[in-house]
C-alpha positions as CSV (number, residue, x, y, z in Angstrom):
1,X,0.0,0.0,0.0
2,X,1.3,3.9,-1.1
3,X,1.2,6.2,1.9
4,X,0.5,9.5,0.5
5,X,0.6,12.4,2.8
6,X,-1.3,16.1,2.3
7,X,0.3,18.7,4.0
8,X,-1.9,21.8,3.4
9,X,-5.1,19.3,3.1
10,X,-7.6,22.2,3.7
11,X,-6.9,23.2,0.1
12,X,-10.3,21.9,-0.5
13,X,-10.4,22.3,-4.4
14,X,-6.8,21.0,-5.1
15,X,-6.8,18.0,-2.6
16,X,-10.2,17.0,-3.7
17,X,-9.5,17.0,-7.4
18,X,-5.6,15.6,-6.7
19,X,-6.6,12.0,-4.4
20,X,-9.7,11.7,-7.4
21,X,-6.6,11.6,-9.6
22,X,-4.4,9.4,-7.4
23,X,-7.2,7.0,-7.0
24,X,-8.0,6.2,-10.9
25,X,-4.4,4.5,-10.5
26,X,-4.8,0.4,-10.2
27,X,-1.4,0.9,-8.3
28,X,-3.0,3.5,-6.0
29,X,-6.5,2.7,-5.5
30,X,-5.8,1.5,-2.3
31,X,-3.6,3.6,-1.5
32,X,-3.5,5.8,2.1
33,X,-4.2,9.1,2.3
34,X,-3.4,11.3,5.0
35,X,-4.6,14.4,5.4
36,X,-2.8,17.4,7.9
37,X,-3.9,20.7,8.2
38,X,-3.8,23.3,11.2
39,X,-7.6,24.5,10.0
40,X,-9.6,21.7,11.6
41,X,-12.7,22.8,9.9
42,X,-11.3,22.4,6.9
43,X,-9.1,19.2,7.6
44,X,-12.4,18.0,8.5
45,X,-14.1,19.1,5.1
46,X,-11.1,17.5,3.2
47,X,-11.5,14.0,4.9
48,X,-15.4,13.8,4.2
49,X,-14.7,14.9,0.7
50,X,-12.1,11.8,0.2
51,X,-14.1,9.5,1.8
52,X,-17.0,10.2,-0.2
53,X,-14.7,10.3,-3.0
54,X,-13.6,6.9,-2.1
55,X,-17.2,5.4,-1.6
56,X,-18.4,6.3,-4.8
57,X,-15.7,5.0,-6.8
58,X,-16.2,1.7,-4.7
59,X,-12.1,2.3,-3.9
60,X,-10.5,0.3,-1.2
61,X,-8.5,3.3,0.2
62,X,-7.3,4.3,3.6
63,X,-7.7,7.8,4.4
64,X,-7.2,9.4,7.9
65,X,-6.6,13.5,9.6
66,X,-5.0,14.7,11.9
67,X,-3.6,17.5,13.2
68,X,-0.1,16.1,13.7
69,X,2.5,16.7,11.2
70,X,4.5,13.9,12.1
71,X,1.6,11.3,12.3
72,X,0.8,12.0,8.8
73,X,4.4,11.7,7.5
74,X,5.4,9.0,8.8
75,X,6.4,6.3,6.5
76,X,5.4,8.2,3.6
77,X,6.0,7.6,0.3
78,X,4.7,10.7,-1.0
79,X,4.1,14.1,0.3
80,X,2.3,16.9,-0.8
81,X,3.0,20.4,0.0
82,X,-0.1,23.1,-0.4
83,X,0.3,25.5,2.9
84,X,0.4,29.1,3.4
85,X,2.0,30.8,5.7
86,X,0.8,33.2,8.1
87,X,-2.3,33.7,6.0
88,X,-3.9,36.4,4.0
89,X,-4.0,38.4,7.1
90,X,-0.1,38.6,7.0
91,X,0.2,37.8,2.9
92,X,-1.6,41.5,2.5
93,X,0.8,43.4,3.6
94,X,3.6,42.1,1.4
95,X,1.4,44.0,-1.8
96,X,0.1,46.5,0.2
97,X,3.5,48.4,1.6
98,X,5.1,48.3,-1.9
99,X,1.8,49.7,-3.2
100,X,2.2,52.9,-1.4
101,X,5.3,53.4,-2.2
102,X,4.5,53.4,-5.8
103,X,5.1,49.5,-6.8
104,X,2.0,48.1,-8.5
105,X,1.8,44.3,-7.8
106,X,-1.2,42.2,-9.5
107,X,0.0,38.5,-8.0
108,X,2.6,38.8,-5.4
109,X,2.9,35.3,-4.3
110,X,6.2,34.1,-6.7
111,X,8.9,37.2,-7.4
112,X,9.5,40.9,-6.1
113,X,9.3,42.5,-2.7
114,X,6.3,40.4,-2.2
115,X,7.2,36.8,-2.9
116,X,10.7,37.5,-1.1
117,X,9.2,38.2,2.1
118,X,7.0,35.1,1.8
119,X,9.6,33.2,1.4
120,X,11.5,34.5,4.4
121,X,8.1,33.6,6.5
122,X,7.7,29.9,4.6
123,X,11.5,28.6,3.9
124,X,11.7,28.3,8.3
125,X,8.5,26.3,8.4
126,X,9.3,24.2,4.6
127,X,12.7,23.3,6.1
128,X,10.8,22.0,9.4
129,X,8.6,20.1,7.6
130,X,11.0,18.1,5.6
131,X,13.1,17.7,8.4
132,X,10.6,16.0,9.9
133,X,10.5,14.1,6.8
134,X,14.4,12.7,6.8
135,X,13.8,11.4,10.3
136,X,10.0,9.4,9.5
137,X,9.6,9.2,6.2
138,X,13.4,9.5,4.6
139,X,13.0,7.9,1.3
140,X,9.3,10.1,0.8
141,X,9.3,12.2,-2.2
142,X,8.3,15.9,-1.7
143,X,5.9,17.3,-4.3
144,X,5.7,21.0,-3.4
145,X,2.7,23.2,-5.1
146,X,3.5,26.2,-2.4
147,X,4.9,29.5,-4.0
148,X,7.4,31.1,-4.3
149,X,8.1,27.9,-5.9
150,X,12.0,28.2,-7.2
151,X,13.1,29.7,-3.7
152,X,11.4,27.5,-1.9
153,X,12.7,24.6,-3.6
154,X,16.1,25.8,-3.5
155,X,16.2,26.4,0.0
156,X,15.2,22.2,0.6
157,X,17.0,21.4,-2.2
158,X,20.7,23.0,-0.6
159,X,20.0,22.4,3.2
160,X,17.9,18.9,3.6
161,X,18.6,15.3,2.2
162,X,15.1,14.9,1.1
163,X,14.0,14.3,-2.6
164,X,12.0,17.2,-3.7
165,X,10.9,18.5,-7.0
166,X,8.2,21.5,-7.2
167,X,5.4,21.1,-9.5
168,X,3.3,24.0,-11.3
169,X,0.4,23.9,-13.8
170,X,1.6,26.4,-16.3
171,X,3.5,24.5,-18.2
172,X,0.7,22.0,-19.1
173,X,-1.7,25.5,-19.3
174,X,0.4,27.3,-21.3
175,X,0.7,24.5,-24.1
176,X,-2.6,23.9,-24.3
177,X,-3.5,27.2,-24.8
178,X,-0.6,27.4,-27.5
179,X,-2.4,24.3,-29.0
180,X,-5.8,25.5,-29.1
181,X,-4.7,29.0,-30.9
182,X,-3.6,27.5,-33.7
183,X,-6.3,24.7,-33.7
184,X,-3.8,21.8,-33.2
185,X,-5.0,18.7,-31.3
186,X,-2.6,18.3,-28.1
187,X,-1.9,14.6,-28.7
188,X,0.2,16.2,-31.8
189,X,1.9,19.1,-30.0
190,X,5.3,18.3,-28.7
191,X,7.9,20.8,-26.5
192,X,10.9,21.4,-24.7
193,X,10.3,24.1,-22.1
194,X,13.1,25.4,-19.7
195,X,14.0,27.9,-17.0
196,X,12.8,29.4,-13.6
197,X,9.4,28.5,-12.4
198,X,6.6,30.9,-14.2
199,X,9.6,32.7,-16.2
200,X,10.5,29.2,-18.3
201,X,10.5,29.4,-22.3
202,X,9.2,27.2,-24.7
203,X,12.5,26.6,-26.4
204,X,10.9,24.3,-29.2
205,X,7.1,24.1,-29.7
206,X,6.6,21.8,-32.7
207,X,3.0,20.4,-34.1
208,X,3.7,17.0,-35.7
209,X,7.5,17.3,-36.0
210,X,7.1,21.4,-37.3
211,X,8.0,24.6,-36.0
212,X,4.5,26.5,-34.7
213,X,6.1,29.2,-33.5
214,X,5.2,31.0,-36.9
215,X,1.8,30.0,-36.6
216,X,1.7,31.3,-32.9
217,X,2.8,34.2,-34.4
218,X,0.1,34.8,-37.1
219,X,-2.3,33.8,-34.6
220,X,-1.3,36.2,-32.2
221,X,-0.6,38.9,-34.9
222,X,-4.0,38.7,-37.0
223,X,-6.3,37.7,-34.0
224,X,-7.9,39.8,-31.7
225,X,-9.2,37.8,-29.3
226,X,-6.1,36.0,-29.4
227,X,-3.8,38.8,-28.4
228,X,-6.4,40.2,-26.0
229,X,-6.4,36.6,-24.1
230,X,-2.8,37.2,-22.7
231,X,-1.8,41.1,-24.0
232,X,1.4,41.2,-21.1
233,X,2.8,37.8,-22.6
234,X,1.8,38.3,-26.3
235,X,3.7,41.5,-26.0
236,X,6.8,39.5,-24.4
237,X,6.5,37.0,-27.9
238,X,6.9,39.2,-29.9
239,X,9.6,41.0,-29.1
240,X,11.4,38.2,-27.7
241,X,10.5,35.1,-29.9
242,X,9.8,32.7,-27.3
243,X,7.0,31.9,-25.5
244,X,6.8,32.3,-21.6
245,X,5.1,30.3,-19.4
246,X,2.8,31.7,-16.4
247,X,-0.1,34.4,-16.7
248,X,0.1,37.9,-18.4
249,X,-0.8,38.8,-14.6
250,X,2.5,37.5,-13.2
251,X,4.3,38.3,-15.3
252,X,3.5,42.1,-16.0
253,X,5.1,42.2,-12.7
254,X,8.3,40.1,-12.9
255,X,9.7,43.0,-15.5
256,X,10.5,46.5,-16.2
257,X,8.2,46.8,-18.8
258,X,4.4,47.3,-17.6
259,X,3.6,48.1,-14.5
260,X,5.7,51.0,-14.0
261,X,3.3,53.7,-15.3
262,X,-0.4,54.2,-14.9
263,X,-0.8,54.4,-18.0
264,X,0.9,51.2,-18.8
265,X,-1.0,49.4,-16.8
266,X,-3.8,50.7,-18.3
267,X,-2.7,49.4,-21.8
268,X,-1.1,46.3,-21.2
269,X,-2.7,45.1,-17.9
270,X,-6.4,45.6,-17.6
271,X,-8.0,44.8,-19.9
272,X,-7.8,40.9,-21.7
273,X,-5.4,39.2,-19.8
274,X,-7.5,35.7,-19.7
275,X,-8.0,34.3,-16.4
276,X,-6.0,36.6,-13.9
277,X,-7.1,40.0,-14.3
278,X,-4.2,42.5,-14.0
279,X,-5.9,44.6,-11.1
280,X,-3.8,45.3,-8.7
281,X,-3.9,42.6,-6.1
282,X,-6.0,40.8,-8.0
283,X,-5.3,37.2,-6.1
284,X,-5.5,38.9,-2.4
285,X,-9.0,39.9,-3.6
286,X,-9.4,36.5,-4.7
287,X,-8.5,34.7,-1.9
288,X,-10.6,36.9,0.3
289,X,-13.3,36.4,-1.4
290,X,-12.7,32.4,-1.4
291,X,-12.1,32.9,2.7
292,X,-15.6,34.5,2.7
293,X,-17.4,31.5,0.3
294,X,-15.7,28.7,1.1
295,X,-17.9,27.0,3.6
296,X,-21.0,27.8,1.5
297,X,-19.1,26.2,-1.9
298,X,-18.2,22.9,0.5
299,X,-22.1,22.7,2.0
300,X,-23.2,22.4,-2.1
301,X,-20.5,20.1,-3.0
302,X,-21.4,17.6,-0.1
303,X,-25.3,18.2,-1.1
304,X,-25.0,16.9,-4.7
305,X,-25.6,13.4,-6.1
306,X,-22.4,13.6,-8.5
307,X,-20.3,16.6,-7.0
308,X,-16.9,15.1,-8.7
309,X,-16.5,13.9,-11.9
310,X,-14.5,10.5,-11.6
311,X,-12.7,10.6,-14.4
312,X,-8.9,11.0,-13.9
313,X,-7.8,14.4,-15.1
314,X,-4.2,15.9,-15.4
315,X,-2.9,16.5,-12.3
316,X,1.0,16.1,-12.8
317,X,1.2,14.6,-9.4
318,X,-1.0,12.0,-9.1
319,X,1.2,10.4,-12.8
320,X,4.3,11.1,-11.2
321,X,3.4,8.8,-7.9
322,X,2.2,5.8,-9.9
323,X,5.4,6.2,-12.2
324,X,7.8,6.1,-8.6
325,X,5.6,3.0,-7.7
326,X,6.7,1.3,-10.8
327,X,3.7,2.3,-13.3
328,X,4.1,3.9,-16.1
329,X,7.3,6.1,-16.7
330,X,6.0,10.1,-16.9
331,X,7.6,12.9,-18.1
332,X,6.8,16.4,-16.5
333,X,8.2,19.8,-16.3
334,X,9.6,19.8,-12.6
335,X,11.9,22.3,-10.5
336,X,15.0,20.8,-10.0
337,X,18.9,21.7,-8.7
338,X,20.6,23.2,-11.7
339,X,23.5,20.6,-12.3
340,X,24.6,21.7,-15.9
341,X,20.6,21.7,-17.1
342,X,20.5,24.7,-18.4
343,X,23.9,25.8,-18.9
344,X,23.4,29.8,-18.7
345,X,22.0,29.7,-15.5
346,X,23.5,30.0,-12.1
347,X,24.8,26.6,-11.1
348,X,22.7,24.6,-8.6
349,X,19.8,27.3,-9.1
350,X,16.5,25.6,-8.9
351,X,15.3,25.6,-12.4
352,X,12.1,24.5,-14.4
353,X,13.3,21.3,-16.5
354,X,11.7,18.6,-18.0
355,X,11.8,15.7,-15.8
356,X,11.2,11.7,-16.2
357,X,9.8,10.0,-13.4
358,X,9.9,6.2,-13.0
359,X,10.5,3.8,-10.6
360,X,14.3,4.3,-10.9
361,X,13.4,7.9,-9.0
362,X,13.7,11.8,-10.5
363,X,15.8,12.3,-14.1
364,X,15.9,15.4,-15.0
365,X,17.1,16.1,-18.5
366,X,19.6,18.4,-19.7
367,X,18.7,20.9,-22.2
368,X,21.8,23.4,-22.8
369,X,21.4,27.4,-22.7
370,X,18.9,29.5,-23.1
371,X,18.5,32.0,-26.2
372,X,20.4,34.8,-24.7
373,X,17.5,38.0,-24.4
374,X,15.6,35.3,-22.5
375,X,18.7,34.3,-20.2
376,X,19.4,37.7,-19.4
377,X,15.8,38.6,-17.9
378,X,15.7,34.8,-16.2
379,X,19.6,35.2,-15.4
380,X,18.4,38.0,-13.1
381,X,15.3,36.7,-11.4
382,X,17.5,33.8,-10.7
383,X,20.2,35.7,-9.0
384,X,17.6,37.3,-7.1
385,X,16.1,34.5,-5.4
386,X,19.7,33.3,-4.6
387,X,20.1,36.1,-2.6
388,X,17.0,35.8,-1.4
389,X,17.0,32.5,-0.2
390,X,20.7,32.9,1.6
391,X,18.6,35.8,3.3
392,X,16.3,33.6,4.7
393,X,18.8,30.8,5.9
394,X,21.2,33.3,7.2
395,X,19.0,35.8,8.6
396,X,20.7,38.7,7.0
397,X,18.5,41.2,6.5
398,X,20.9,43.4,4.1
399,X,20.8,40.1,1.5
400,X,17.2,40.4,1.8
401,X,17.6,44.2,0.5
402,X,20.2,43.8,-1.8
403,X,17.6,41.3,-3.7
404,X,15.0,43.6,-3.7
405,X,16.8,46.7,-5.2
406,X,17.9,44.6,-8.3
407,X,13.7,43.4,-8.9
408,X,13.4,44.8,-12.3
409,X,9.7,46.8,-11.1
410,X,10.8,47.5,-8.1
411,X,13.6,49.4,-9.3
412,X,12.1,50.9,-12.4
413,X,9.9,52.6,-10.1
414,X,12.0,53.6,-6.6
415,X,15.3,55.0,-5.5
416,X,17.8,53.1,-3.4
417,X,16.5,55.5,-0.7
418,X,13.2,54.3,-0.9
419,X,13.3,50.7,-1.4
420,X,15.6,50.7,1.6
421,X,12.6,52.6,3.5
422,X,10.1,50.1,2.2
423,X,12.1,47.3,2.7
424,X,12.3,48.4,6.1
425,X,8.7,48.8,6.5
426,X,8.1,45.6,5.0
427,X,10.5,43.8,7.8
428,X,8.7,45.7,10.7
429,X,5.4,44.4,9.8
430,X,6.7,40.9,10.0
431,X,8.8,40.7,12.5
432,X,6.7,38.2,14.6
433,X,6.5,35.6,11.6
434,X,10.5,35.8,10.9
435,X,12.0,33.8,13.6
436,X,15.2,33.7,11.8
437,X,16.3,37.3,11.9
438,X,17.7,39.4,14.7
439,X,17.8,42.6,12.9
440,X,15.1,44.0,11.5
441,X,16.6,47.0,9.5
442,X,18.6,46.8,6.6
């Protein structure tokens, strides 16, 4: 039997769809789940949901919750990360304070002032966590889903023994979308995508053994609705050639070039940007709104006769667990240790790679340098979250400045002076959630 363990569980949506997934598996359909969250309501939620998920799928599973982190690891084979740190109540602030100093942030959860400083509150308890992990569950595998994804990842990747690779849907998202542009049927699409999580490039995108990329372009070119779907990276393709991976809403801010102005956030962020909206703090609005809804959207979801389709849909997860468990080899896009991947990026960087796994474990695969205008922006953000993460390990408190004067919006917009004043601000407002530092001014 697979021991699979949720960390995060009270992710309702996620977990629910994920184990659905996992169970449609011969190897995993009897498979134990256990579920951890510090919510109890929604741990609670979660378990019902997988039990009833397991009932009407007639699946011999296990599934238990608790509140104990270790209980649930232990003897994993599997674990899931989904958490969030210190909550909206805290996560606000780190979009709010750049805000009035002038830095417009849609997203906030990945890159910038906003996803450093998460990081420096969720690297402490990630690095508990899989601690935990080398001591009850050693040969586990860690599939994280929490952002800031590539610092995170590097952080577990440089201090702990355990076997981790971050996953992320817009890889997957972003192809499929590419595909249905150009009207080609995905089963014919193939790709090598590379770089930083949300900032990797779809080096080759080929339907049927052909270059698309001039199709991409006429469709982007000659299509309204096309271009209007995703205006920030539409804008990116064509100037740059290669396709980016992540929403026009992330990455308008992981640049110089759109959020700097009213006015260009006007014209490149407001209007048509597909699913993420490029309001300023669009997802904080989102995931107030989801605080406020979310008992009301579980209460109809228990009440329905079919509130899940059983079907197994594409959770990257869920293939790469049967594949370590000796089913089918998978290949994925998966954040990994730079060791000579990508061969114009900082060495041992955690970098977005494609990514067999099997029963033999985790292969990444090699795929050489970048096309250098994409490097140089990438090259950047990954320095960054070096810094950043040595910031969080060490406490330093000047490392955790010097990254944030080099983000590209951050300093299209502010002096030295002033990022150093809203840096400062920034640490004073979570100086109960950064056990780590001492210091609190830069």
């Amino acid at each position: 039997m697979t021991k699979i363990a949720f960390i995060g569980a009270g992710s309702l949506g996620f977990t629910r769809k994920l184990v659905r997934d996992i169970f449609t598996f011969p190897l995993l359909r009897d498979a134990e789940i256990a579920l951890m969250d510090i919510d109890a309501e929604r741990l609670d939620f979660s378990y019902r949901a997988i039990k009833r998920i397991a009932e009407l799928s007639n699946y011999p599973a296990k599934i238990s919750a608790t509140q104990n982190r270790v209980e649930a690891l232990r003897d994993a084979d599997a674990v899931l990360m989904t958490i969030l740190a210190g909550g909206t109540q805290v996560w606000r602030h780190d979009i709010e304070i750049p805000k009035q100093f002038g830095v417009d942030i849609n997203v906030g959860d990945t890159r910038g002032p906003s996803g450093i400083f998460r990081a420096l509150r969720t690297i402490p308890v990630m690095l508990d966590i899989a601690r935990d992990m080398e001591r009850v569950c050693p040969n586990a595998v860690m599939l994280n889903y929490t952002n800031p994804m590539a610092m995170l990842c590097r952080a577990l990747q440089s201090e702990t023994q355990v076997r981790v690779t971050g996953l992320c849907h817009s890889v997957q998202g972003t192809a499929e979308m590419l595909a249905r542009w150009i009207g080609a049927p995905m089963r014919e699409i193939t790709y090598t995508c590379a770089g930083i999580n949300h900032m990797a490039w779809y080096l080759k995108y080929e339907w049927n053994g052909h270059d698309a990329y001039p199709l991409i372009r006429k469709a982007v070119t000659e299509h309204a609705d096309v271009y209007n779907e995703e205006i920030v990276r539409n804008e990116m393709f064509l100037h740059l050639d290669y396709y980016v991976t992540e929403s026009s809403g992330h990455n308008s801010e992981y640049n110089w070039w759109f959020r700097k102005r009213a006015d260009l956030i006007e014209k490149y962020c407001t209007h048509g940007t597909g699913w993420n909206p490029g309001a300023y703090a669009y997802i904080l609005k989102e995931y107030q709104d989801k605080e406020g809804t979310w008992k009301d959207d579980a209460r109809k979801w228990f009440a329905s006769d079919t509130p899940i389709k059983l079907e197994r849909g594409h959770e990257y997860a869920a293939y790469i667990i049967n594949a370590l468990m000796g089913g089918e080899p998978f290949e994925f896009n998966g954040n990994v240790p730079n060791k000579n991947l990508v061969t114009n990026l900082p060495n041992e960087a955690c970098v977005e790679v494609p990514v067999w796994a099997s029963r033999k474990g985790l292969e990444p695969v090699q795929v050489g340098a970048l096309p250098p205008q994409c490097a140089a922006l990438t090259n950047l953000s990954a320095q960054i979250e070096e810094m950043a993460v040595r910031a969080a390990l060490t406490g330093d408190p000047r490392l955790v400045y010097h990254a944030i004067i080099n983000d590209p919006l951050t300093a299209s917009v502010l002096s030295l002076a002033e990022i150093e004043q809203m840096v400062n601000q920034m640490f004073e407002q979570n100086r109960a959630h950064l056990p780590q530092f001492k210091n609190f001014r830069v």
